[in-house]
C-alpha positions in Angstrom: -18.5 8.7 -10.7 -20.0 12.3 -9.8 -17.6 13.0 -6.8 -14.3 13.4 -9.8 -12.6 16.1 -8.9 -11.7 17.8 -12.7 -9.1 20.1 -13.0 -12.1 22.9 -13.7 -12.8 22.5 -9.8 -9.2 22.9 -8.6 -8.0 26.6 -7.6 -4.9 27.7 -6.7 -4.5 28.2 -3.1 -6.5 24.8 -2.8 -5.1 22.2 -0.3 -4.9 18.8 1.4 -3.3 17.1 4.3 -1.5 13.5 3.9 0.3 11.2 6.2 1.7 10.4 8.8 3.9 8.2 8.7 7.0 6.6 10.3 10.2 5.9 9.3 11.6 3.0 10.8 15.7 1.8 11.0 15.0 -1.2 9.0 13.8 0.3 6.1 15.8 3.0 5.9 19.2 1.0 5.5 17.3 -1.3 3.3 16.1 1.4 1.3 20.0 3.0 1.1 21.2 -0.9 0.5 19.1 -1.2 -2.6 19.4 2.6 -3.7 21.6 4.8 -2.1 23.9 2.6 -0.6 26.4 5.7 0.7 28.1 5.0 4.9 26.1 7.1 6.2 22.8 5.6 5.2 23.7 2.1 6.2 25.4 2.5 9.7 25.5 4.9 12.7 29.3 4.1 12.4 29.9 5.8 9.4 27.2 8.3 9.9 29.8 9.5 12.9 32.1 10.4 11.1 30.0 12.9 9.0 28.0 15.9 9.6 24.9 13.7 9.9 26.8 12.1 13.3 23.6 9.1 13.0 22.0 7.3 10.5 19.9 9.3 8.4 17.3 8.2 5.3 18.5 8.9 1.8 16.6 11.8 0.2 15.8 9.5 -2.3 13.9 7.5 0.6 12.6 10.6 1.9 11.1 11.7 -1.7 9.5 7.7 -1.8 7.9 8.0 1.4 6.2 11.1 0.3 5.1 9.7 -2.9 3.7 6.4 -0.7 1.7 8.9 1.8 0.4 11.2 -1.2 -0.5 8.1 -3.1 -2.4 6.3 -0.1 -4.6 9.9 0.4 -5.3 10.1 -3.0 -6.8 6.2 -3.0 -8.6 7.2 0.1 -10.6 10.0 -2.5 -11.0 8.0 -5.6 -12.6 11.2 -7.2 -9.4 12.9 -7.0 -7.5 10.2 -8.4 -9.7 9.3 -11.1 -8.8 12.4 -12.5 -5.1 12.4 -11.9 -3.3 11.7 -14.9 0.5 11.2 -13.6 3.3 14.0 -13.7 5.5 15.5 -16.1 8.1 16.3 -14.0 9.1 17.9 -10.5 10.7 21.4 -9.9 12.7 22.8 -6.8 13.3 19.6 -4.7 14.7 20.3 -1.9 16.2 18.2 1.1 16.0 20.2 3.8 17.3 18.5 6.9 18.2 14.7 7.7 15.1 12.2 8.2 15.9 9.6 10.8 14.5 6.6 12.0 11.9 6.9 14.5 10.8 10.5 12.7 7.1 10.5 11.5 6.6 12.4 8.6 3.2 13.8 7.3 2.7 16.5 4.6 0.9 19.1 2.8 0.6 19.9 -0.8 -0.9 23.3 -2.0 -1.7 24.2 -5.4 0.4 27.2 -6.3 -0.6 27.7 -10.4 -2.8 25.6 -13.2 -2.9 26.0 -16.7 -5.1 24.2 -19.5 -3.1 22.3 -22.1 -2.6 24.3 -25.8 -2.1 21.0 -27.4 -4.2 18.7 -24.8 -7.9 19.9 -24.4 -8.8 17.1 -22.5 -6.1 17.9 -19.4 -4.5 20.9 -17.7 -1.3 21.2 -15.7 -1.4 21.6 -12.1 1.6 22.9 -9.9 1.8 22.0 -6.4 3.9 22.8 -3.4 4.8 19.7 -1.4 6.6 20.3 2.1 7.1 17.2 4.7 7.2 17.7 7.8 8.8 15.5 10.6 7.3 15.1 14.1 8.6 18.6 15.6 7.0 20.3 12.7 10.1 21.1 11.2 10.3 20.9 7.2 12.0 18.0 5.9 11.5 18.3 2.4 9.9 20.7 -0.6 8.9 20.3 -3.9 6.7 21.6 -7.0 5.2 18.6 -8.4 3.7 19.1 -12.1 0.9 17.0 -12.3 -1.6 16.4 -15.4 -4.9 16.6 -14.9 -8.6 15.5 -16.7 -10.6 17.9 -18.0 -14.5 17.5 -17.8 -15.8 15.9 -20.6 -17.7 18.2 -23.0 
């Protein structure tokens, strides 16, 4: 595949667009059922009598539902993610306001710092920052993925 996307080509301040997506009352009380099953994630009820005052998603649902929209771009450019090796880890997540059904979320991730591996030659380590959005533009969530990355082959 010519189109792979090495970590050689990627440069800080590089970026990409993913989503949307829409949240939908079904699967976020399923999701909190399974997961995170707190009050205020399963019914508007007990979301009342909180300072959420509806039923809002679980962050841990919020954090999946990025992962499924990054996930979906990155099959969409299989050059990309023939290179991706997986992650090591995330820094700085960060739940910034609830996510509710009926929100749509879409995001952006921006590289913000790579290194080559000492002990790896044939990856690097790529930082990015992640922030969702919901519909009204307003930041949902943020995070520094630390993603692995192929090197070109010598």
């Amino acid at each position: 595949m010519d189109d792979i996307l090495y970590f050689e080509d990627i440069e800080v301040g590089d970026s990409f667009a993913f989503g949307p997506l829409t949240v939908t009352r079904e699967e976020t009380i399923a999701f909190a059922a399974e997961f995170d099953a707190q009050p205020f994630h399963l019914s508007d009820e007990a979301a009342a009598t909180t300072h959420f005052g509806t039923l809002s998603a679980s962050g841990w649902h919020t954090t999946a539902l990025f992962m499924k929209m990054f996930v979906t771009e990155m099959q969409r450019n299989p050059g990309r993610q023939a290179a991706s090796l997986g992650a090591i880890g995330v820094d700085e997540l960060r739940w910034l306001r609830p996510l509710r059904p009926g929100d749509t979320l879409r995001g952006t991730s921006e590289v913000i710092d790579k290194k080559a591996s000492k002990s790896r030659p044939e990856m690097g380590i790529v930082r990015n920052k992640v922030t969702i959005l919901n519909q009204d533009d307003q930041p949902v969530l943020t995070m520094i993925p630390i993603a692995m990355w192929r090197t070109r082959p010598v």
